[in-house]
Biopython code that builds the backbone (N, CA, C, O; Angstrom):
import numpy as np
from Bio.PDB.StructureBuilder import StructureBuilder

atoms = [
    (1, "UNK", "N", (-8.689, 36.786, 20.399)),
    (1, "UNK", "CA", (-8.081, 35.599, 19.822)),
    (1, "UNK", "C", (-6.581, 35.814, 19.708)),
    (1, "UNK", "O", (-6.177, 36.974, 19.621)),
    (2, "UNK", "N", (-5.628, 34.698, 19.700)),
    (2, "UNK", "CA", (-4.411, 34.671, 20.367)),
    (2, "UNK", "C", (-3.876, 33.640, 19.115)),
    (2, "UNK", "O", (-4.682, 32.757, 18.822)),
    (3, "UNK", "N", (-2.698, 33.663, 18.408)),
    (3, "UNK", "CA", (-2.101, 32.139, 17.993)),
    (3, "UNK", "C", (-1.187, 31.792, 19.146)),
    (3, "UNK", "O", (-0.485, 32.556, 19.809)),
    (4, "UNK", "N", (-1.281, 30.985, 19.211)),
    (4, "UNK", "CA", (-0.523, 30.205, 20.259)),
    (4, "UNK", "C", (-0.459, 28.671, 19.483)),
    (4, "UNK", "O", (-1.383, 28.148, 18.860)),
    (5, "UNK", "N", (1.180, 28.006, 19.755)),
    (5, "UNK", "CA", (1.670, 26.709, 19.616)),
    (5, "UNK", "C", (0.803, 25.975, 17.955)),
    (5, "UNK", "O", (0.358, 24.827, 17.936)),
    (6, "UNK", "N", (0.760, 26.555, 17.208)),
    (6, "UNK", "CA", (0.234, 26.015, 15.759)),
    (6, "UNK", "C", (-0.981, 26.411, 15.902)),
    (6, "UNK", "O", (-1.205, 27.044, 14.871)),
    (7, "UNK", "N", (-2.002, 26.430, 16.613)),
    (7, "UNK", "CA", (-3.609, 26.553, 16.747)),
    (7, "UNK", "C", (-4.195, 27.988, 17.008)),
    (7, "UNK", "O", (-3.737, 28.669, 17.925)),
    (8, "UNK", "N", (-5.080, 28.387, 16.303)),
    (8, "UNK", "CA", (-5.797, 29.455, 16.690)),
    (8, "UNK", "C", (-6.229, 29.169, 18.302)),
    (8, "UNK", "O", (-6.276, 27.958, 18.515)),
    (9, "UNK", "N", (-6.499, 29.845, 19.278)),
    (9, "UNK", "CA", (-6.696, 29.949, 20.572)),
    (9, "UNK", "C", (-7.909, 30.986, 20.679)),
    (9, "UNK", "O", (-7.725, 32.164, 20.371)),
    (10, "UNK", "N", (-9.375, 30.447, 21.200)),
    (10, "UNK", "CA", (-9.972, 31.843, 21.885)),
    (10, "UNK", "C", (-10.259, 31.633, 23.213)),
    (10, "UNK", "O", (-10.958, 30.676, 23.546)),
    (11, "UNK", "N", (-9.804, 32.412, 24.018)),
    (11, "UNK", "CA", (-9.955, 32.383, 25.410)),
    (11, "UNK", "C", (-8.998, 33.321, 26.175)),
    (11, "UNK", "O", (-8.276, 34.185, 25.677)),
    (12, "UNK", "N", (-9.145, 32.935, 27.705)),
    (12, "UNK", "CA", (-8.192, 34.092, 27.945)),
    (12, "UNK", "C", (-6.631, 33.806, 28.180)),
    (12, "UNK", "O", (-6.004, 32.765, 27.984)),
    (13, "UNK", "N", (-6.161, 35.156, 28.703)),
    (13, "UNK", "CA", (-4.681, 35.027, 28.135)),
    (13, "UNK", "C", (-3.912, 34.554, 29.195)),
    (13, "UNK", "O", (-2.733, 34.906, 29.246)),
    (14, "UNK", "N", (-4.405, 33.762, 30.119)),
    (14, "UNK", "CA", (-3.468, 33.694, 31.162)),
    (14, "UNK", "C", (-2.975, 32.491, 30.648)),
    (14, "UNK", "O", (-3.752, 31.976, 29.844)),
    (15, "UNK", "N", (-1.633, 31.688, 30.905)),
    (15, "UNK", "CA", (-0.896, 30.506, 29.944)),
    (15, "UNK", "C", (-1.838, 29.214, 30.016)),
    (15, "UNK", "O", (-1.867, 28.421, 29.075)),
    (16, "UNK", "N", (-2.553, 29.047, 31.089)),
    (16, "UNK", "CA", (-3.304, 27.400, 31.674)),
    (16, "UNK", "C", (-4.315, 28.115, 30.297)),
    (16, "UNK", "O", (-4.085, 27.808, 29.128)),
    (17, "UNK", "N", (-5.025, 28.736, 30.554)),
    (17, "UNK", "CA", (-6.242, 28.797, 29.331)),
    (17, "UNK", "C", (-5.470, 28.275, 27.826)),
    (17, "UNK", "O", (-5.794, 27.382, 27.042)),
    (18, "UNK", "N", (-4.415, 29.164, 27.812)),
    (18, "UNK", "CA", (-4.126, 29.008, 26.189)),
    (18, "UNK", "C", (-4.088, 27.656, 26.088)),
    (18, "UNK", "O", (-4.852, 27.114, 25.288)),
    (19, "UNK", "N", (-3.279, 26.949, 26.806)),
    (19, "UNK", "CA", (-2.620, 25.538, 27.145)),
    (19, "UNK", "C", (-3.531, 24.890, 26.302)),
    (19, "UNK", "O", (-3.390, 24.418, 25.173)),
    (20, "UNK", "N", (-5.071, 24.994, 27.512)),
    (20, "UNK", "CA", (-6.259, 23.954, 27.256)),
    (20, "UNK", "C", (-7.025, 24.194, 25.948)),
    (20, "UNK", "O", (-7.767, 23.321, 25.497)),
    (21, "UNK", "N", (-6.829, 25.502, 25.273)),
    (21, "UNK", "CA", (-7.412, 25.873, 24.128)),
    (21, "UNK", "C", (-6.501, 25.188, 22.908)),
    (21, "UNK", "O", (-6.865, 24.689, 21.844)),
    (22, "UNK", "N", (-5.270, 25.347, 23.442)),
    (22, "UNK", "CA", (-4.506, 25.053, 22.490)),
    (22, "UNK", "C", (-4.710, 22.954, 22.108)),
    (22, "UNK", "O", (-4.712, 22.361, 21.029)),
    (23, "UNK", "N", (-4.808, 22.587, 23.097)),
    (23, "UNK", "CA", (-4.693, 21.055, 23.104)),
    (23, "UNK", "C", (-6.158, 20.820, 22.604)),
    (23, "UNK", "O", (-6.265, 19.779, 21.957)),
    (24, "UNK", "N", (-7.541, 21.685, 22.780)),
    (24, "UNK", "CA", (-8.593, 21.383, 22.410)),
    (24, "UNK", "C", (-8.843, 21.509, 20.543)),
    (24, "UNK", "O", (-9.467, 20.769, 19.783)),
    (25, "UNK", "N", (-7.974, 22.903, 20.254)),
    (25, "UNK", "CA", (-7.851, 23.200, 18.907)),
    (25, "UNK", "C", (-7.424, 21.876, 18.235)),
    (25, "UNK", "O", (-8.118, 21.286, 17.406)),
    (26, "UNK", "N", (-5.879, 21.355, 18.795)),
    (26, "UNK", "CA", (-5.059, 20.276, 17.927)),
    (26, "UNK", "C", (-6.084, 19.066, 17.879)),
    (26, "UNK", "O", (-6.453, 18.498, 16.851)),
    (27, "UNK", "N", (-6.492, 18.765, 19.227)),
    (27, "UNK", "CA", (-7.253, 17.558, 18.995)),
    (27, "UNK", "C", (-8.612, 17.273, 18.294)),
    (27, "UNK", "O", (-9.234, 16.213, 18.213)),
    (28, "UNK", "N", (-8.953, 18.724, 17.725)),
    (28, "UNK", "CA", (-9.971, 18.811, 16.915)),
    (28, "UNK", "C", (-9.737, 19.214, 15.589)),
    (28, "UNK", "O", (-10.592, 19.362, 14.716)),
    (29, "UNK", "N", (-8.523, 19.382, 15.495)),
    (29, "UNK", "CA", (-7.914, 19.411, 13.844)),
    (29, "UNK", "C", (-7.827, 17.594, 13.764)),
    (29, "UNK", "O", (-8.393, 16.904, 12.916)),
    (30, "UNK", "N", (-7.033, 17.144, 14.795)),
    (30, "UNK", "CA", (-6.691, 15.733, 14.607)),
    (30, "UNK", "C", (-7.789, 15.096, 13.876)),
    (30, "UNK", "O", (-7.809, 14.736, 12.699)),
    (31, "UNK", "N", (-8.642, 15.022, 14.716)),
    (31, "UNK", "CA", (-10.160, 13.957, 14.663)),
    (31, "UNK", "C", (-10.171, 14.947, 13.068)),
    (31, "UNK", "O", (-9.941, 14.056, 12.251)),
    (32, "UNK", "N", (-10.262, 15.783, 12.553)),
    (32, "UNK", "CA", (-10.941, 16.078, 11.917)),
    (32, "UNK", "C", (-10.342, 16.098, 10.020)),
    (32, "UNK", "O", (-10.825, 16.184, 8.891)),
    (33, "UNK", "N", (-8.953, 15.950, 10.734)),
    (33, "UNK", "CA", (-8.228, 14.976, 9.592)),
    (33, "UNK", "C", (-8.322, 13.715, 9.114)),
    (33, "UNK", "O", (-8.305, 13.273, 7.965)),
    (34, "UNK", "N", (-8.450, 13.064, 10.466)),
    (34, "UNK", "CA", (-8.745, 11.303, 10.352)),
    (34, "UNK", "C", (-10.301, 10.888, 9.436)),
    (34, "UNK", "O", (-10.823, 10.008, 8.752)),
    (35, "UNK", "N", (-10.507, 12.115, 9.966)),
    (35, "UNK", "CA", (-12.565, 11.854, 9.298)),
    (35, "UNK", "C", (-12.263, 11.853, 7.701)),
    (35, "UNK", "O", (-12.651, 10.992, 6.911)),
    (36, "UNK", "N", (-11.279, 13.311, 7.315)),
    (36, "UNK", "CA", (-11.283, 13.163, 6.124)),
    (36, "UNK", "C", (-10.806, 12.285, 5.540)),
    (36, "UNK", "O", (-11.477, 11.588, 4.780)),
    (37, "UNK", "N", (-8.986, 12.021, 5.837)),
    (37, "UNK", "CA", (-8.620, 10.904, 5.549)),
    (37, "UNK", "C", (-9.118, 9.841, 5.426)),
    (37, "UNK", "O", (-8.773, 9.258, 4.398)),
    (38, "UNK", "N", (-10.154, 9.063, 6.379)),
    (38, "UNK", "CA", (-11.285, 8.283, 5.888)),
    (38, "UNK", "C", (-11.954, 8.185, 4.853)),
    (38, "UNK", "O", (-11.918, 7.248, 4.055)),
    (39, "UNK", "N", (-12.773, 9.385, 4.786)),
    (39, "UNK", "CA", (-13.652, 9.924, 3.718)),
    (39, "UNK", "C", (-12.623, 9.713, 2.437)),
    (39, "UNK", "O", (-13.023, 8.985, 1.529)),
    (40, "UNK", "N", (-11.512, 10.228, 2.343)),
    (40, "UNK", "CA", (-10.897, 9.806, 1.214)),
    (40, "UNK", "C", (-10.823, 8.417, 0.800)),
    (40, "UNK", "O", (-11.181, 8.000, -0.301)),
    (41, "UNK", "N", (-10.377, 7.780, 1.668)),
    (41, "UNK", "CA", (-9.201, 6.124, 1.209)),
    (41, "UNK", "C", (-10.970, 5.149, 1.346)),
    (41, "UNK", "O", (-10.887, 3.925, 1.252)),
    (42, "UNK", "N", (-12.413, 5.771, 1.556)),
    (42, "UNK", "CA", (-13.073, 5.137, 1.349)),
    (42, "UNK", "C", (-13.898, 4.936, -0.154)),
    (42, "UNK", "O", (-14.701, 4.107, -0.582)),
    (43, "UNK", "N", (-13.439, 5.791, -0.536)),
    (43, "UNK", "CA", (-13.403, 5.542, -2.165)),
    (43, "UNK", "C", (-14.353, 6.925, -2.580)),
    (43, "UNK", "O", (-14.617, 7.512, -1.531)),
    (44, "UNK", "N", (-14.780, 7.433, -3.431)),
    (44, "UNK", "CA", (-15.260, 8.839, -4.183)),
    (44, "UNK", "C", (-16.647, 8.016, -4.443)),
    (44, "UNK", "O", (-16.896, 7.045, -5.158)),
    (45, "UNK", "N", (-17.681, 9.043, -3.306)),
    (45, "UNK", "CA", (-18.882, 8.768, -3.527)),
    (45, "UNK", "C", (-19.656, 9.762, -5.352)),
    (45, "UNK", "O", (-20.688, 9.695, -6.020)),
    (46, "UNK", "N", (-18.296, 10.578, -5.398)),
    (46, "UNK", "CA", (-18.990, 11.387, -6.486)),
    (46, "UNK", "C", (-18.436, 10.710, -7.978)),
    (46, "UNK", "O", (-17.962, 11.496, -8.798)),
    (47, "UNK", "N", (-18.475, 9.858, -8.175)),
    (47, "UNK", "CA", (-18.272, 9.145, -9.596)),
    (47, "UNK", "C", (-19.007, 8.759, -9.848)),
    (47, "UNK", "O", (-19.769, 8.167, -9.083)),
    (48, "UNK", "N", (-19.213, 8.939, -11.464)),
    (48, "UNK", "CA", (-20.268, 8.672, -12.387)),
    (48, "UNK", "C", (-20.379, 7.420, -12.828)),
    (48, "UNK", "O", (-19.329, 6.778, -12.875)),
    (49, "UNK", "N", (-21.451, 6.850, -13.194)),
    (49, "UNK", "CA", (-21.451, 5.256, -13.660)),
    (49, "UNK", "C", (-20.376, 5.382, -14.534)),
    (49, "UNK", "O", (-19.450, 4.623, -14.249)),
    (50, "UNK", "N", (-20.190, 6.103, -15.521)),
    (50, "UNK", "CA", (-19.280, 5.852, -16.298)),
    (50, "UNK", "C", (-17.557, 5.671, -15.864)),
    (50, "UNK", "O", (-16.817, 4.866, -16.430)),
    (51, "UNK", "N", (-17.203, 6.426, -14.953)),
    (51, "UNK", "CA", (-16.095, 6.504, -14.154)),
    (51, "UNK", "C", (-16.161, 5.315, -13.207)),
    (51, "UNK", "O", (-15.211, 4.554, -13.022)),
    (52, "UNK", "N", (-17.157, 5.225, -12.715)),
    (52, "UNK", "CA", (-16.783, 3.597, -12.343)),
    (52, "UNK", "C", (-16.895, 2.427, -12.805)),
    (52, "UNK", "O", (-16.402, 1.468, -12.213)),
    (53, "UNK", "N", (-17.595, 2.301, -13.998)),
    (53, "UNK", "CA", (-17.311, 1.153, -14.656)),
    (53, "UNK", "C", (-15.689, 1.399, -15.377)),
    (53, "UNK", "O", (-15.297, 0.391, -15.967)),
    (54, "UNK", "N", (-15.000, 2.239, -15.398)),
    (54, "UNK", "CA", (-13.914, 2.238, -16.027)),
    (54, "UNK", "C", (-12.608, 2.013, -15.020)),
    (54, "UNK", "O", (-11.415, 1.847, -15.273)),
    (55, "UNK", "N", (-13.381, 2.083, -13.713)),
    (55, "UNK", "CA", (-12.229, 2.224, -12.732)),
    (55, "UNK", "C", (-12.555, 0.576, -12.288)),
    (55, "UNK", "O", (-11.506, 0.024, -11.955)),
    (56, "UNK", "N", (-13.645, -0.246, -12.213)),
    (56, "UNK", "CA", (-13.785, -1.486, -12.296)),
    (56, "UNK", "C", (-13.117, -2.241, -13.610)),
    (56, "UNK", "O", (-12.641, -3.377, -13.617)),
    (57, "UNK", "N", (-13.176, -1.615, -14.361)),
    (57, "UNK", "CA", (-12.673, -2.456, -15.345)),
    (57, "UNK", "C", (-11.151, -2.577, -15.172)),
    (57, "UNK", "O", (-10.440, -3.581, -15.136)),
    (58, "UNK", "N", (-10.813, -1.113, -15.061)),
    (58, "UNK", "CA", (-8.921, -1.385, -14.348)),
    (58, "UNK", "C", (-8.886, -2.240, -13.403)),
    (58, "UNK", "O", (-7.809, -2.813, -13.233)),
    (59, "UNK", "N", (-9.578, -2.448, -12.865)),
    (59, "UNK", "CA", (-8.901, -3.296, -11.275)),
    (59, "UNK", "C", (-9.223, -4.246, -11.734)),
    (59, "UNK", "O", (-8.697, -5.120, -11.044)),
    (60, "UNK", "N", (-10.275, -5.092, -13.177)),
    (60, "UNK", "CA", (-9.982, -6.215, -13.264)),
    (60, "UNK", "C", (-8.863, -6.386, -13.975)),
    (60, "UNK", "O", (-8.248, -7.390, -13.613)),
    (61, "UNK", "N", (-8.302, -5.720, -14.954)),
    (61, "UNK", "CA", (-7.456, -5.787, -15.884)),
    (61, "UNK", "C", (-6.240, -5.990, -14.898)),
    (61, "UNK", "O", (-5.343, -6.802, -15.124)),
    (62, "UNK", "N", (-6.291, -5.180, -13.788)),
    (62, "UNK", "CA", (-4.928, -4.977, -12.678)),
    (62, "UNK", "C", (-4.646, -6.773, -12.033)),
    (62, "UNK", "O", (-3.584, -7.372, -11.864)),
    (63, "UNK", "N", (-6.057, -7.216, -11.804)),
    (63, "UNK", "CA", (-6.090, -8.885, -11.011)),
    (63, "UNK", "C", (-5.491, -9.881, -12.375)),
    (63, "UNK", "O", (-4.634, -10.745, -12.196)),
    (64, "UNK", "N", (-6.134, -9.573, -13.802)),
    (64, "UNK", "CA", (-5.347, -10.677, -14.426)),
    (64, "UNK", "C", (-3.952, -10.402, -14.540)),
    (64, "UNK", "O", (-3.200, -11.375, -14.588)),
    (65, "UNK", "N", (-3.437, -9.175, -14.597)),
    (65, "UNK", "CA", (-2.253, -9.138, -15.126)),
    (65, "UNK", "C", (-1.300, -9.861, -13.885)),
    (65, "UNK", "O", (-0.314, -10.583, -14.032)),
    (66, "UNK", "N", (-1.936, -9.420, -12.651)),
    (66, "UNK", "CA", (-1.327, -10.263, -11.177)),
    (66, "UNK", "C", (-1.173, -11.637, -11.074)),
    (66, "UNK", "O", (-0.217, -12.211, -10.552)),
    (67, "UNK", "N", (-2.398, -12.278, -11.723)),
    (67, "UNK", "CA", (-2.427, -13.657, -11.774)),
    (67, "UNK", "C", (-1.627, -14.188, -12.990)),
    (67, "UNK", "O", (-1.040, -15.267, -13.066)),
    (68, "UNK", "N", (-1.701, -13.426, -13.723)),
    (68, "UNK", "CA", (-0.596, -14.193, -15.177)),
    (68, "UNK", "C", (0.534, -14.264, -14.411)),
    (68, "UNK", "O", (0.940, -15.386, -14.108)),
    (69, "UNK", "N", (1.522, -12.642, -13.784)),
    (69, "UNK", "CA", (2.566, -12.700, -13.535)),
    (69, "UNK", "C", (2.793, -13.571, -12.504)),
    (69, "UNK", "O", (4.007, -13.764, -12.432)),
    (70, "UNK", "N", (2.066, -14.319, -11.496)),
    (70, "UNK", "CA", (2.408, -15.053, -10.623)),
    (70, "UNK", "C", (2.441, -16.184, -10.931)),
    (70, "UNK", "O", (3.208, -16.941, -10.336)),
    (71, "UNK", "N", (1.566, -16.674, -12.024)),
    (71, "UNK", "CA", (1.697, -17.909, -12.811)),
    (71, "UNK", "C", (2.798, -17.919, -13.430)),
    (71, "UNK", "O", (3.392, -18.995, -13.360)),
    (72, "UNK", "N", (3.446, -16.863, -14.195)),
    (72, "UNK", "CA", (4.503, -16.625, -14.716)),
    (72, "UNK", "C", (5.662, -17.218, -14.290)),
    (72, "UNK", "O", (6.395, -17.989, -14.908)),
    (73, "UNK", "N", (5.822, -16.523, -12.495)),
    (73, "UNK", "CA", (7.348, -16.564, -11.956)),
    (73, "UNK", "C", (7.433, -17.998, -11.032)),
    (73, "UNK", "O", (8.506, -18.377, -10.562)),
    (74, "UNK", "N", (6.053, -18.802, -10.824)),
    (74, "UNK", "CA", (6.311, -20.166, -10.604)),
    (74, "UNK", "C", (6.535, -20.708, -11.414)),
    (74, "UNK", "O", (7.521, -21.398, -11.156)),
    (75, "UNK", "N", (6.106, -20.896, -12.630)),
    (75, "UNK", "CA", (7.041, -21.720, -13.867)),
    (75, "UNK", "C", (8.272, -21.569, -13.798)),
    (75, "UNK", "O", (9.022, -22.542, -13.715)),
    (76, "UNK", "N", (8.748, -20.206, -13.823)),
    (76, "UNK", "CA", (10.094, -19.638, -14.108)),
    (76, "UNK", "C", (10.899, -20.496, -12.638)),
    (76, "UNK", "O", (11.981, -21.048, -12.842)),
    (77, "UNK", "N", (10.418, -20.529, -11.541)),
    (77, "UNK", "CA", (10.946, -20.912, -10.254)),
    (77, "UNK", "C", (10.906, -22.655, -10.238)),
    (77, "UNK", "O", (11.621, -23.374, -9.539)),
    (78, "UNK", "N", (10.238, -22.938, -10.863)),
    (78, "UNK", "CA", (10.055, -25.004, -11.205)),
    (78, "UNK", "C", (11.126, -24.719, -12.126)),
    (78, "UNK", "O", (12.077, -25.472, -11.915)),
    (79, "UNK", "N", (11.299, -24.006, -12.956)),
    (79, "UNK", "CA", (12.130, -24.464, -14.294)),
    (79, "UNK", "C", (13.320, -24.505, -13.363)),
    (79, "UNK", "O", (13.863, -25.607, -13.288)),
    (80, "UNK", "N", (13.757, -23.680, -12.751)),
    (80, "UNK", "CA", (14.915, -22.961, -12.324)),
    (80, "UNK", "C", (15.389, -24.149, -11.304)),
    (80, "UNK", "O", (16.450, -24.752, -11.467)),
    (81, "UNK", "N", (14.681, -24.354, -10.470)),
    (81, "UNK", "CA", (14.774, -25.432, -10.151)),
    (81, "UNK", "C", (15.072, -27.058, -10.433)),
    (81, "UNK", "O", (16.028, -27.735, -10.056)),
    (82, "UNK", "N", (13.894, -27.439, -11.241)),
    (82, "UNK", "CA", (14.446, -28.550, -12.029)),
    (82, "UNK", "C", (15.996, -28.734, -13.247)),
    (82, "UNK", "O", (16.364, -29.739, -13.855)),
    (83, "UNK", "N", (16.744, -26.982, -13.226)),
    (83, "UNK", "CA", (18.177, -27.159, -13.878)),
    (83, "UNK", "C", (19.048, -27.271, -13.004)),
    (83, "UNK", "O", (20.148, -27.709, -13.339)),
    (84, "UNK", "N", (18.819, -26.940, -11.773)),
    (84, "UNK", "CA", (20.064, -27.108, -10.314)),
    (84, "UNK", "C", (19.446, -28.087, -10.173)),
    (84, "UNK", "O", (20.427, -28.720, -10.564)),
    (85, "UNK", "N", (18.338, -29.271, -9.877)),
    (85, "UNK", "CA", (18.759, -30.723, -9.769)),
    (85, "UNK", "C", (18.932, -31.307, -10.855)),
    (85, "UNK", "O", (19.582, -32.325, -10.620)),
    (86, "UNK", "N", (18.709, -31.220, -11.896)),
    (86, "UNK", "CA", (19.625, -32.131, -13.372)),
    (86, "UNK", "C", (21.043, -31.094, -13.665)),
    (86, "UNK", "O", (21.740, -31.393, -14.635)),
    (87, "UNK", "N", (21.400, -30.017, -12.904)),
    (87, "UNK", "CA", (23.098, -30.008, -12.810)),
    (87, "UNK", "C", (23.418, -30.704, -11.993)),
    (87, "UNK", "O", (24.192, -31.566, -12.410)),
    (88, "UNK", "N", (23.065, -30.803, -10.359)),
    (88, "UNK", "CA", (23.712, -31.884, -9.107)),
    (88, "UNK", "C", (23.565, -32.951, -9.476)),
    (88, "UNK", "O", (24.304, -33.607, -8.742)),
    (89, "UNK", "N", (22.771, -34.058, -10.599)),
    (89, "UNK", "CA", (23.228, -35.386, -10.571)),
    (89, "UNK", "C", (24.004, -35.574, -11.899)),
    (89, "UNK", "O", (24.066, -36.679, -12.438)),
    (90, "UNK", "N", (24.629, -34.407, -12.443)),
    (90, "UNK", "CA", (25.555, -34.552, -13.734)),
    (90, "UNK", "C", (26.667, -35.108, -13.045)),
    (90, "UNK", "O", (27.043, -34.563, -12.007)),
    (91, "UNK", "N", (27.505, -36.572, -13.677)),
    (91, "UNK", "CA", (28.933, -36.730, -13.072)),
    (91, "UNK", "C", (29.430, -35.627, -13.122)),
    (91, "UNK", "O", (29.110, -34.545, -13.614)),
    (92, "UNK", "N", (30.868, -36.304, -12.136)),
    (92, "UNK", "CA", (31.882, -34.885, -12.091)),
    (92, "UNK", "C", (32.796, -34.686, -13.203)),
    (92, "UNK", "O", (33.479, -33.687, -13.429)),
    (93, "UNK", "N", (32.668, -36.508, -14.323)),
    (93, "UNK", "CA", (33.622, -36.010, -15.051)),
    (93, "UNK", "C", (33.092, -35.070, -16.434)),
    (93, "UNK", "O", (33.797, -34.790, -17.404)),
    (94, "UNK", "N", (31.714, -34.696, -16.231)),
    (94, "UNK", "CA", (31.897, -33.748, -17.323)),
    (94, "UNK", "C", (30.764, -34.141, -18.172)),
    (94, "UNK", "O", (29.845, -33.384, -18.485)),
    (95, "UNK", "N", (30.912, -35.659, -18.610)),
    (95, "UNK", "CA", (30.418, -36.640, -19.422)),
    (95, "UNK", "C", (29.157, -36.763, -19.480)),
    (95, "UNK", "O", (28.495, -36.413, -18.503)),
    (96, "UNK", "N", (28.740, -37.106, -20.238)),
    (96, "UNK", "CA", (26.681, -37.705, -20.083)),
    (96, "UNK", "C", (26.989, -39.007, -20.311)),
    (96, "UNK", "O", (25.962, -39.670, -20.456)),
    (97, "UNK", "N", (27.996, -39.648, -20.403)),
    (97, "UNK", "CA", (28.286, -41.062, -20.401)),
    (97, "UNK", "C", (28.022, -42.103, -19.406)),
    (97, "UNK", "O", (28.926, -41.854, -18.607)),
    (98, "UNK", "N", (27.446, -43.014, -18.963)),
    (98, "UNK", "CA", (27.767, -43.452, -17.754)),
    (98, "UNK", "C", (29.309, -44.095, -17.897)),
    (98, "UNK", "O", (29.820, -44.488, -18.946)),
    (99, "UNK", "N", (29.764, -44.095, -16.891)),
    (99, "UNK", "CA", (31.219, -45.177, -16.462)),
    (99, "UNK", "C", (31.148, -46.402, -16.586)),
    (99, "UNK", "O", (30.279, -47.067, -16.023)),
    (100, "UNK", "N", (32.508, -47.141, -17.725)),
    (100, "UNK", "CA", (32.290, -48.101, -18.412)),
    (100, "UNK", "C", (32.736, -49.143, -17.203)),
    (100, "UNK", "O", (32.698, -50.359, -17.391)),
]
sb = StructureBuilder()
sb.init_structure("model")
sb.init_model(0)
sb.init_chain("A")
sb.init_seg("    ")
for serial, (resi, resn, name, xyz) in enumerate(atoms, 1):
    if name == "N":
        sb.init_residue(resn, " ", resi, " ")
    sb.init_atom(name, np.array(xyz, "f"), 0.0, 1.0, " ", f" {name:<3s}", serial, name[0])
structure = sb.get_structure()
């Protein structure tokens, strides 16, 4: 056994072998990251009812607080709005008077 280019290598030592050992090693670390990485971001088969009812309960708590704040910043965006068009039809002279 040989290290060669990041990967353990077994085979022989002439450079074409290492080459193909070497590209067989990486591409079987690759795949074999992606599996985990999968296995991760697909969520933890090892949680307890209790851990997941608590991790459900965050993600509902996480959706209202999303929906308040979005309810929130359209009000805030109508309000904001409706004061730049009741500033553009204020006369220019200043006045809330109409012109006599």
């Amino acid at each position: 056994m040989s290290w060669q280019g990041g990967g353990l290598v077994c085979g022989r030592a002439d450079e074409r072998g290492i080459q193909e050992d070497s590209h067989r090693t990486r591409a079987w670390l690759d795949r074999t990251a992606v599996v985990s990485l999968d296995c991760q971001m697909s969520g933890n088969p090892h949680l307890t009812s209790r851990q997941e009812d608590s991790r459900s309960a965050r993600q509902e708590r996480l959706a209202k607080a999303l929906r308040e704040n979005l309810h929130r910043r359209k009000e805030q965006a109508r309000a904001q709005k409706q004061l730049r068009s009741s500033q553009s039809k204020k006369p220019e002279g200043g006045s809330s008077e109409p012109p006599a």
